[in-house]
N, C-alpha and C positions, 0 to 999 in steps of 0.2 A: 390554331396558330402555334402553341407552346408544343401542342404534339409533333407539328412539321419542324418547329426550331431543335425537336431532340432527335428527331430520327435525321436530320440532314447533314451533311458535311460541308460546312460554307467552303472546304479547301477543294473542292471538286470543281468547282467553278474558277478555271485561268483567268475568266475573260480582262482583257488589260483595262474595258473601262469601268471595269471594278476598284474603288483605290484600295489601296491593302490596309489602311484605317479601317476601310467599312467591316473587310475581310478577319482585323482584330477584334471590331466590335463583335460581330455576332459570333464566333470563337467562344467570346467572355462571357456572350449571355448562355450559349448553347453549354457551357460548361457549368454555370450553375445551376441551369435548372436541370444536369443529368444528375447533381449532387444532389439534389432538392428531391429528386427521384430514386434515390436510393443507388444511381448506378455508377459507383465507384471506378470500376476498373475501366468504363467507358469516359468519366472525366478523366482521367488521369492523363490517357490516351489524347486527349482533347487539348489540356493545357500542355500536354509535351511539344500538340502541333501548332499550337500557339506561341509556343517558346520557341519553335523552328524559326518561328516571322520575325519574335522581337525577345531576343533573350535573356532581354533584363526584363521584362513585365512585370514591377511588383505585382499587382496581385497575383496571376500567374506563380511567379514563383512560391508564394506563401499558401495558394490553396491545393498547388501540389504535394509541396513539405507537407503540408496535414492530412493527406490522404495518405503519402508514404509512414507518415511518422502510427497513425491509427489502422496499418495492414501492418506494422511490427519492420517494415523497411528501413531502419533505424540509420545505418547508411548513408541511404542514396536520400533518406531526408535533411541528414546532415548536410550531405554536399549542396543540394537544393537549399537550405535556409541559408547556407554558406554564401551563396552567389547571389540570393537576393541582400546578404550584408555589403558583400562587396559592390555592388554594381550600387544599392542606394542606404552606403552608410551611415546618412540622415537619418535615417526609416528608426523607429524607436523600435515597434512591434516585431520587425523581422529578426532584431538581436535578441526579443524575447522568445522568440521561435526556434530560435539556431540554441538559444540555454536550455529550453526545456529536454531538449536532446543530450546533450552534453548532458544535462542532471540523470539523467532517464541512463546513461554513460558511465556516470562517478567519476565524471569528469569535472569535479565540483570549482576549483578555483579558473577553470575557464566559464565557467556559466555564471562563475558568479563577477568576473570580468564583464562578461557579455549585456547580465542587468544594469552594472554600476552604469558603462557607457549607454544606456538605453535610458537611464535616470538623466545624465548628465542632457541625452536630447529631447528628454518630456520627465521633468521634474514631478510631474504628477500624475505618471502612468502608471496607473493601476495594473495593469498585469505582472512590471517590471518589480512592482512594489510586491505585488504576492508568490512572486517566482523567489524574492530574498526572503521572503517570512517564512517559507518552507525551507528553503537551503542553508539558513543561517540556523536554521531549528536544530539543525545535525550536523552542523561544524561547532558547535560548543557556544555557539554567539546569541543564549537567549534572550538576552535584553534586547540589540538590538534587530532579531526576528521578529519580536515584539512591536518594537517600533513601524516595524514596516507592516507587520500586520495590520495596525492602526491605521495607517497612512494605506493601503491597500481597502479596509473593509467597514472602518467604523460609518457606521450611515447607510453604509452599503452592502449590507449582510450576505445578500440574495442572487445567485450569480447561474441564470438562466445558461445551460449548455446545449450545442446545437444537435439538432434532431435532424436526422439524414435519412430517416426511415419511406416508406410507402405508402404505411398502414394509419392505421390510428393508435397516436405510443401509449406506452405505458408510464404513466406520468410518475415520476419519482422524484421526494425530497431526501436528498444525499448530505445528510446533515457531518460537518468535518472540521478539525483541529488547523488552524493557521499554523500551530507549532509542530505539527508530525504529532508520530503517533496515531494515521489512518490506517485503519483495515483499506487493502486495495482492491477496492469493491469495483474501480472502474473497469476492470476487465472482462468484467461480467457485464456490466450495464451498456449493453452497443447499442451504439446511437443510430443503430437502424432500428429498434425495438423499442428503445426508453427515452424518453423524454426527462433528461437531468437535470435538475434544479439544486447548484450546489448552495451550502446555507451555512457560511464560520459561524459556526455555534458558540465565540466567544463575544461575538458581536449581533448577537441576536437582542433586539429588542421585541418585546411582547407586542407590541401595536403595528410590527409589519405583518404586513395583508399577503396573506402563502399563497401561492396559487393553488388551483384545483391539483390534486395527488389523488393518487392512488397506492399508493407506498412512501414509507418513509424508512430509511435504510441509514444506519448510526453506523459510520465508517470510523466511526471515534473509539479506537481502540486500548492505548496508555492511558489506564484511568493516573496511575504516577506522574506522569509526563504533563497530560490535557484535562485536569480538574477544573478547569474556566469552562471549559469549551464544553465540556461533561455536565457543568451545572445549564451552560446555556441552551443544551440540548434536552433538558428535562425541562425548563420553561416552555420551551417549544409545547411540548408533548401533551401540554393544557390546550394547548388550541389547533388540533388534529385529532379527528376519530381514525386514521386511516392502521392496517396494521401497520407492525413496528418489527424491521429487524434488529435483533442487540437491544433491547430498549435501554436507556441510558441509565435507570436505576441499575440495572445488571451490572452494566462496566463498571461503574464505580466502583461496585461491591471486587473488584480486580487487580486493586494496587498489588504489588508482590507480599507485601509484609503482610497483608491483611488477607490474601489467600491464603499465606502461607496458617496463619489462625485458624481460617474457616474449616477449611481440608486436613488440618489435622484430626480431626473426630472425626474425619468419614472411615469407615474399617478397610483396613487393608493399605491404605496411606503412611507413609512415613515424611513429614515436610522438616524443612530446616529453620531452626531461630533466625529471623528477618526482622529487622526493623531499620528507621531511621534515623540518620543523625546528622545534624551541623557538623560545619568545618570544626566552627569553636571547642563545638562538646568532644568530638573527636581529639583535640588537642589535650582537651580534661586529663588527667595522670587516673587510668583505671576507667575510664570511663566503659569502655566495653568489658571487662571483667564485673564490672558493680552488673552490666546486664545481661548478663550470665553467659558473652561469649567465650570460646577457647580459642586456641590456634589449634591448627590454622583454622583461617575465615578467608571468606572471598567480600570484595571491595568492588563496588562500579557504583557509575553515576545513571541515574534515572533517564528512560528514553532511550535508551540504547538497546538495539537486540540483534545485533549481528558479531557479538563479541566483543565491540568498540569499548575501550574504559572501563574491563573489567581485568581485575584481577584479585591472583591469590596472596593471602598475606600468611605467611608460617611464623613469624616473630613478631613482636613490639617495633624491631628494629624495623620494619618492612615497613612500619606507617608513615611517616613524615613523605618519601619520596615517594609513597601512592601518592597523601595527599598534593601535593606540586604535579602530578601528571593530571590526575583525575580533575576534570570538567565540574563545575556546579558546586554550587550553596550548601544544597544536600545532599547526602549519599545513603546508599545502601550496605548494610554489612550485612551478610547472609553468612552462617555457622557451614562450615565445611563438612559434607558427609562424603565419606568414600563411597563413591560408586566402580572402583575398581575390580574388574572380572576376575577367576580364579587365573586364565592366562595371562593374565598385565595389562590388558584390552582395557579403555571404557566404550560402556554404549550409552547413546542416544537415540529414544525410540520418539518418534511424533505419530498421533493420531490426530485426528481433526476428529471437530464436533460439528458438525451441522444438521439442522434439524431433527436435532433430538437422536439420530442416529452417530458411531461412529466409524471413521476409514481408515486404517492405517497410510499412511504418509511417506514415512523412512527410520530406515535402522543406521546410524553413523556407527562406525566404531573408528577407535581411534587408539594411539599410545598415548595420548595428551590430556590433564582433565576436562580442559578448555574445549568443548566438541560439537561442530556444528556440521551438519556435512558437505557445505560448501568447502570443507576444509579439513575434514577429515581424510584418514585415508584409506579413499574407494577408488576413485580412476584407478590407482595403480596396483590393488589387489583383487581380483577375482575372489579369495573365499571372501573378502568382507563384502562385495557386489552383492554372492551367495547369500551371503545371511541378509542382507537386505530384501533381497528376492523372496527369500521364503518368509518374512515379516507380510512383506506384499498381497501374498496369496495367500496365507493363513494366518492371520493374528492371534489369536486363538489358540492355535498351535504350538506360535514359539514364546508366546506369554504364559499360558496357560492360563485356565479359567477363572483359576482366584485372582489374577489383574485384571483379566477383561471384565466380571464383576465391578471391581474398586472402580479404573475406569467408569465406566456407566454411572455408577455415584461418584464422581468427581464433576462429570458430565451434569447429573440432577442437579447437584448441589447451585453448581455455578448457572444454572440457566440461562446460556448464552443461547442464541439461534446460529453462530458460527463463531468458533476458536477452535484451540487446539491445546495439548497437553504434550510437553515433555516430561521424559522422565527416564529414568534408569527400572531395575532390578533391584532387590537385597537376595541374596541367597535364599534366603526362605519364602519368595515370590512377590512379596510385596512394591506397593508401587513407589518408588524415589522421587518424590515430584521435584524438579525442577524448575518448570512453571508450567501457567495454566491462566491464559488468558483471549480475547479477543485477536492479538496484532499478527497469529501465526499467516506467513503466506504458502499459497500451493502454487510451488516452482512451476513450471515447465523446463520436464528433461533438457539438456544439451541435445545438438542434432546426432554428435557423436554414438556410433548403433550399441556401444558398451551401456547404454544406457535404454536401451530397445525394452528391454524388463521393465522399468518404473513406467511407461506411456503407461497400460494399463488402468493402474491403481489411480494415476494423476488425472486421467480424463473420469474415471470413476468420482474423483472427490466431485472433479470441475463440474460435471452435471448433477452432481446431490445439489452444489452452490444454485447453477441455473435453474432447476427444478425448486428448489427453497424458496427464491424470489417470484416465480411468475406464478408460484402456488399462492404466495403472500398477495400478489397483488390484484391476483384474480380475486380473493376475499374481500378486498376494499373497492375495487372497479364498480360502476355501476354502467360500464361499457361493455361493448364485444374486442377482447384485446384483440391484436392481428400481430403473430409473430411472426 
């Protein structure tokens, strides 16, 4: 019967004494059990001809948005949760739907419009409350992300995600920070394949009953940022044999200041003075002089790694108007080292670590200290493209062997099962760390063909990733996985 319900097209059938009610219902059902079946592109198809009939159909609308929004459609999911707001602006869950795009966007002050109104029509909707716990993490508003975390998850730790697969999944506990600071491990984890069980690790209580796993994957990456959520991840870890990506004693050992310690005695490392300080103590007269910093230094707030709230300080005079810009309690002072090329250039080279092996990433260079290469300047230079290209295909090459060494001991030291390593050059080959920890992501190139050179290297990492995990989880399975 379920097999005739999927292979049929209830629209084939005109006849008039069919009512088009009947003709919606089986639409509805024929569409989720093609979801149920793994075939995507044939639901999509399904609820489009279902929308032909009745084109407000909440769920219709909402289960198309999530097929468009999880094939990367980011668009035409928009428009689709768009019109299920508009046609039933009641609906709490469809404004939750139409934000998470907009977030996924950085379109932050409409998504985060989009949850309040979703609040204001179910006071106690959880999704709406865990959609601000993440978005308020990184608009500078920790307390109350916090709050909404709470109100999102205390109780309710354990947050089963849907499995769209065929086979039989691969059961995964995706353990993760309410406050950001996740490794973006769901790219990898398709829910045709995995079976997700996500777990706020700051709301973990020891007496909730895990389900069966076969993996457990610590997306919890700012050990600075997610220390709650880092300790409630290692509670976990007493009551699970299953393997461990990241294990969360590793992260920890990650904050900056405290890498910056470890990784100075690895040979071939040169790291910068890091530590932390209060507002207050920052105000102290001498306070960073008594601990041994110079000018210039660089200044940002904890949690951030896209450039947000950092900056350089060359005087005494430059501190008061950091402090009034910069976010948070705490902060970071890191000692400034010239990484300045012989031509005026700086570079920023990324590797990744994953499983024990490493990949080159990207070479930015820039005129600017501040250098990330979303913002660097490459689109408009071919030599700098160049020299990224040939980072690409030989690391080796344009590092030379005495950093790819250091490297690999950077690598040992930290025993992560995935992160990455920035860092510059000094003249004399050594490595500049700039950081080194879990939270690095592997882009995906622009569509634009200037960028045809990095596919490569990028689909290289992307499979060391997918290959890491189903290696991992094949050790703990006591199944026959089906990818």
């Amino acid at each position: 019967m379920l097999g005739q319900i999927a292979n049929s097209d209830p629209c084939q059938d005109t006849s008039s004494t069919r009512p088009p009610a009947d003709r919606i219902a089986l639409l509805w059902q024929r569409g989720l059990l093609l979801e149920k079946l793994g075939r995507g592109q044939e639901a999509m198809a399904n609820w489009r001809i279902l929308l032909s009939f009745e084109p407000s159909h909440l769920g219709a609308l909402n289960r198309l948005g999530d097929l468009l929004y999880a094939a990367g459609e980011d668009a035409e999911a928009e428009r689709v949760f768009a019109e299920a707001v508009a046609s039933h602006p009641g609906d709490a869950l469809s404004r939750v739907q139409l934000a998470k795009v907009l977030i996924k966007e950085k379109r932050l002050d409409q998504a985060r419009e989009q949850l309040q109104q979703s609040l204001a029509i179910d006071p106690a909707s959880r999704p709406a409350h865990a959609g601000l716990a993440f978005l308020l993490s990184g608009m500078s508003e920790p307390e109350l992300a916090a709050w909404h975390g709470q109100m999102a998850f205390h109780g309710r730790c354990l947050v089963p995600a849907a499995y769209l697969g065929s086979g039989t999944p691969v059961r995964v506990l995706e353990l993760i920070s309410t406050r950001g600071g996740n490794v973006r491990f769901e790219s990898f984890l398709s829910d045709r394949v995995y079976q997700r069980y996500l777990v706020a690790a700051e709301f973990y209580d020891p007496s909730t009953a895990l389900p069966p796993h076969d993996l457990v994957v610590n997306a919890i990456g700012d050990a600075d940022l997610a220390g709650d959520a880092l300790a409630g991840a290692a509670a976990l870890m007493s009551n699970t044999t299953a393997p461990v990506i990241n294990p969360p004693a590793a992260v920890m050992a990650t904050g900056r200041a405290t890498v910056a310690q470890r990784l100075a005695t690895v040979p071939g490392v040169v790291t910068a003075r890091t530590a932390t300080f209060s507002r207050k103590e920052l105000m102290t007269p001498n306070a960073l002089a008594g601990s041994g910093f110079k000018f210039p230094m660089l200044i940002r707030s904890p949690g951030f790694h896209g450039g947000e709230h950092f900056l350089r300080l060359d005087t005494a005079e430059d501190l008061p108007a950091a402090l009034k810009s910069l976010p948070g309690e705490e902060l970071l002072v890191i000692q400034y080292l010239n990484s300045n090329s012989a031509d005026g250039k700086y570079r920023k080279y990324r590797a990744m670590m994953i499983d024990k092996q490493l990949y080159p990433l990207h070479c930015a260079v820039s005129r600017h200290w501040k250098i990330h290469f979303f913002s660097a300047e490459m689109a408009d230079s071919a030599e700098h493209r160049a020299e990224d290209a040939a980072f690409l295909v030989d690391m080796s090459g344009v590092l030379g062997p005495r950093a790819v060494t250091t490297l690999s001991g950077i690598q040992t030291a930290l025993g992560l099962d995935y992160g990455g390593i920035d860092f510059g050059l000094t003249p004399q080959g050594d490595v500049l760390l700039f950081e080194a920890n879990a939270t690095m992501v592997i882009l995906e190139p622009d569509p634009d063909p200037c960028w045809d050179y990095r596919r490569p290297a990028v689909a290289q990492a992307c499979r060391a990733v997918d290959a890491m995990l189903m290696k991992k989880a094949t050790q703990g399975s006591t199944v026959q996985l089906q990818a």
